[in-house]
C-alpha positions as CSV (number, residue, x, y, z in Angstrom):
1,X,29.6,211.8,133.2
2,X,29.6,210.2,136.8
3,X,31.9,207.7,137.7
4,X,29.3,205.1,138.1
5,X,28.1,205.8,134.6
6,X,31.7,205.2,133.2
7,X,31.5,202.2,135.4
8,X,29.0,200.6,133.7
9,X,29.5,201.2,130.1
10,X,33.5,199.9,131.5
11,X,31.4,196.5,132.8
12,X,29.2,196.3,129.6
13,X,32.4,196.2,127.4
14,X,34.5,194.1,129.2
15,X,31.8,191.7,129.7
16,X,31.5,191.7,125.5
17,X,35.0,191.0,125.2
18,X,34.8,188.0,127.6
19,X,31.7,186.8,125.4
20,X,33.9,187.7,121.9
21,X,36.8,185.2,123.5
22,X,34.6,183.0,124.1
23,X,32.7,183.2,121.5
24,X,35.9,183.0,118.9
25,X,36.7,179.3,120.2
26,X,33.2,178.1,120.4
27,X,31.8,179.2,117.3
28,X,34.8,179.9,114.7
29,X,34.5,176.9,113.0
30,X,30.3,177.2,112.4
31,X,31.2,181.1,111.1
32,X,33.8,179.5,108.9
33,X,31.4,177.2,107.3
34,X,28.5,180.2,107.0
35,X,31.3,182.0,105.2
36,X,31.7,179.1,102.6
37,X,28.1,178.8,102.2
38,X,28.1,182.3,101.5
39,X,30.7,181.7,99.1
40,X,29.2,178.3,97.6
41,X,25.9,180.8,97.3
42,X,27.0,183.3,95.3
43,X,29.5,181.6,92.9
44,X,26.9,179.6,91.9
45,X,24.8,182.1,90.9
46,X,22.1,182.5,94.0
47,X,21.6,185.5,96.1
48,X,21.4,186.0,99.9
49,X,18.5,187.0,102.1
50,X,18.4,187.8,105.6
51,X,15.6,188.6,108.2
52,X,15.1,189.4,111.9
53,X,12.8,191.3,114.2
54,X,13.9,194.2,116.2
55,X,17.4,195.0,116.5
56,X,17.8,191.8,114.5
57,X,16.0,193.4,111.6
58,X,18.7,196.5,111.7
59,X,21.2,193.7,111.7
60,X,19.7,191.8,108.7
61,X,19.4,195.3,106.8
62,X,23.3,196.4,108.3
63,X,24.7,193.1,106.5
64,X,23.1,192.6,103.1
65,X,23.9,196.0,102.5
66,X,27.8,195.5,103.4
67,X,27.6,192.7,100.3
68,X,25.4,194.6,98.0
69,X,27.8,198.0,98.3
70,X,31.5,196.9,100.0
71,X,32.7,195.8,103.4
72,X,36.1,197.4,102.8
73,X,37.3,195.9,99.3
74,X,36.3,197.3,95.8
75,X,34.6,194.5,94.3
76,X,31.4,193.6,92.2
77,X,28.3,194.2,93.8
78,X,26.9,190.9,95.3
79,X,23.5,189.9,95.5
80,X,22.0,189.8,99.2
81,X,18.3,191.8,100.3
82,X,17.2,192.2,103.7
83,X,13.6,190.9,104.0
84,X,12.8,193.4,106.4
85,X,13.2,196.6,104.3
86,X,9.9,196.7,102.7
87,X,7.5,198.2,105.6
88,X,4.7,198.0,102.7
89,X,5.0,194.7,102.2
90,X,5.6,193.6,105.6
91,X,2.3,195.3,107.1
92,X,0.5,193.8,103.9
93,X,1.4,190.5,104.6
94,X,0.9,190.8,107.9
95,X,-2.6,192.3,107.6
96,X,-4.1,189.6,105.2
97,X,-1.7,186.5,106.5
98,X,-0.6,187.6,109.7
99,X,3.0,188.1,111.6
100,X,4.0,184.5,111.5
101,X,3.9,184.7,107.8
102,X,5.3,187.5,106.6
103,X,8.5,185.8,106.1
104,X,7.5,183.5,104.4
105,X,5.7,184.8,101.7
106,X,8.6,187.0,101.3
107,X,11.1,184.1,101.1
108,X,8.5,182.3,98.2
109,X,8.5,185.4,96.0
110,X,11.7,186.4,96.3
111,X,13.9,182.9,97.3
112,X,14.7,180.7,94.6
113,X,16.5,176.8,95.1
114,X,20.5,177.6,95.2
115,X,20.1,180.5,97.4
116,X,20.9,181.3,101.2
117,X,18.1,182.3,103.3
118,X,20.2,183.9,107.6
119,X,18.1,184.3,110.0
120,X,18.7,186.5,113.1
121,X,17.5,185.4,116.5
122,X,18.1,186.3,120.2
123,X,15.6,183.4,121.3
124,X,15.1,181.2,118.5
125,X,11.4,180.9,118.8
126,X,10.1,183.8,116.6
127,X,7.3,181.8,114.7
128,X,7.7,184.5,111.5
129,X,11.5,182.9,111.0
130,X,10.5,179.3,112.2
131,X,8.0,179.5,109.4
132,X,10.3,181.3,106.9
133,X,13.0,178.5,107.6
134,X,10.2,175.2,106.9
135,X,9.6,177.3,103.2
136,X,13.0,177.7,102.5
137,X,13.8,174.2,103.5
138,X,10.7,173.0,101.0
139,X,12.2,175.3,98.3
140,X,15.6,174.2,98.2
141,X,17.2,177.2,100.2
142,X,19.8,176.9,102.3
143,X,19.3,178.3,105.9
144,X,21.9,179.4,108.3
145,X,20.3,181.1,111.7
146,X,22.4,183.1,114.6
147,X,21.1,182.0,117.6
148,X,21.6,182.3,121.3
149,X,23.4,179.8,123.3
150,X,20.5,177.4,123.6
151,X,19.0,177.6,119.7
152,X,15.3,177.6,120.2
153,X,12.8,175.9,118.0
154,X,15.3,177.5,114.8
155,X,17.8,175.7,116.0
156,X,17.2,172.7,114.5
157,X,15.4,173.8,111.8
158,X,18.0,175.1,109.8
159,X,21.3,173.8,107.7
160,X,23.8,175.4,110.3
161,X,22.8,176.5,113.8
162,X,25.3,178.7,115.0
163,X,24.8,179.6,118.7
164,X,26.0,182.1,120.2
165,X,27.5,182.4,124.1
166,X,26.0,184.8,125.8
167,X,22.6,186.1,127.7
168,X,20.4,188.8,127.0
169,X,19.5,190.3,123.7
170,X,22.4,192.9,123.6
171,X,24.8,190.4,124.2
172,X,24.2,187.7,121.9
173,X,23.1,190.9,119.0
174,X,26.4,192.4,119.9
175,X,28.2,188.9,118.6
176,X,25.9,188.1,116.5
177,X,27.0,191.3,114.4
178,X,30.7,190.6,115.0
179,X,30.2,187.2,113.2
180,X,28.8,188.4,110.3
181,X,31.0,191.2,109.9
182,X,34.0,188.6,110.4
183,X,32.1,186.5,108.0
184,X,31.4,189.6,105.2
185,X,35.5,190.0,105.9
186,X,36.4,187.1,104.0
187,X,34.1,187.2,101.1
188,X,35.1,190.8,100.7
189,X,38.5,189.4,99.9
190,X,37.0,186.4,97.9
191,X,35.7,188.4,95.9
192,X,38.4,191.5,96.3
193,X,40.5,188.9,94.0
194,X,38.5,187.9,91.4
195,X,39.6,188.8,87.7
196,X,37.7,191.5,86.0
């Protein structure tokens, strides 16, 4: 590897940690509150859905399975589905209702009121997840987006807005996925502790 190789993976990750220590006084409190909604969610009975586009579908898809199988912690197996997974559903939605939609109809047959509907966004403005946000809102689904720094059309859309600071879609994905890994932390051990 060249030195100016090493050089720039060396600049990419020391300009994450800036943005993680930044990031951990600016948004700790909002992650802490997504983590009791979580929480709230699932001891009441309702399940978790997430959805993206892109690298923010992987990331939907990476998290519901870390509650649906373990984090770290043996514990029950909590409800959460990535709305992204289906590739059959997706391109049939999109076919006969297209892209903005797909979603949505995904959030009306599988959401139900009591539940907890994250969305992933580097820009806010994907009109799929700003429609998917206006159902759940209509259904009685709780919505929680991670945004970038400025929030988009999402941003005030949804019950808790939590924004991210950094630029570029690496960037605000790369803290984006340390906040809900942070956030999966604690219910793991919520739930680590429940009796049997």
């Amino acid at each position: 590897m060249s030195t100016n190789s090493a050089d720039a993976i060396r600049r990419h990750l020391q300009n994450l940690a800036r943005n993680a220590d930044s990031a951990a006084d600016l948004v700790g409190d909002a992650a802490a509150r997504y983590a009791e909604l979580v929480r709230e969610t699932l001891l009441a009975g309702g399940k978790l859905m997430y959805a993206g586009n892109g690298g923010s579908a992987a990331a939907a898809e990476h998290i519901a399975t870390e509650y649906v199988v373990r984090l770290q912690r043996d514990r029950r197996a909590l409800p959460a589905i990535a709305l992204t997974a289906s590739t059959a559903t997706l391109s049939a939605a999109a076919n006969d209702f297209g892209y903005e939609r797909v979603f949505a109809r995904l959030v009306e047959a599988h959401g139900r009121a009591g539940d907890l509907l994250v969305l992933h966004s580097t820009s806010g403005n994907s009109p799929n997840l700003v429609e998917a946000a206006k159902i759940a809102s209509g259904m009685g689904i709780s919505t929680v987006a991670l945004l970038d720094r400025d929030g988009g059309q999402l941003g005030p859309l949804v019950d808790l807005a939590i924004r991210v600071p950094a630029d570029g879609s690496a960037g605000v994905q790369e803290l984006q996925l340390a906040i809900e890994h942070a956030v999966a932390d604690l219910v793991d051990e919520w739930f680590a502790q429940e009796r049997p």
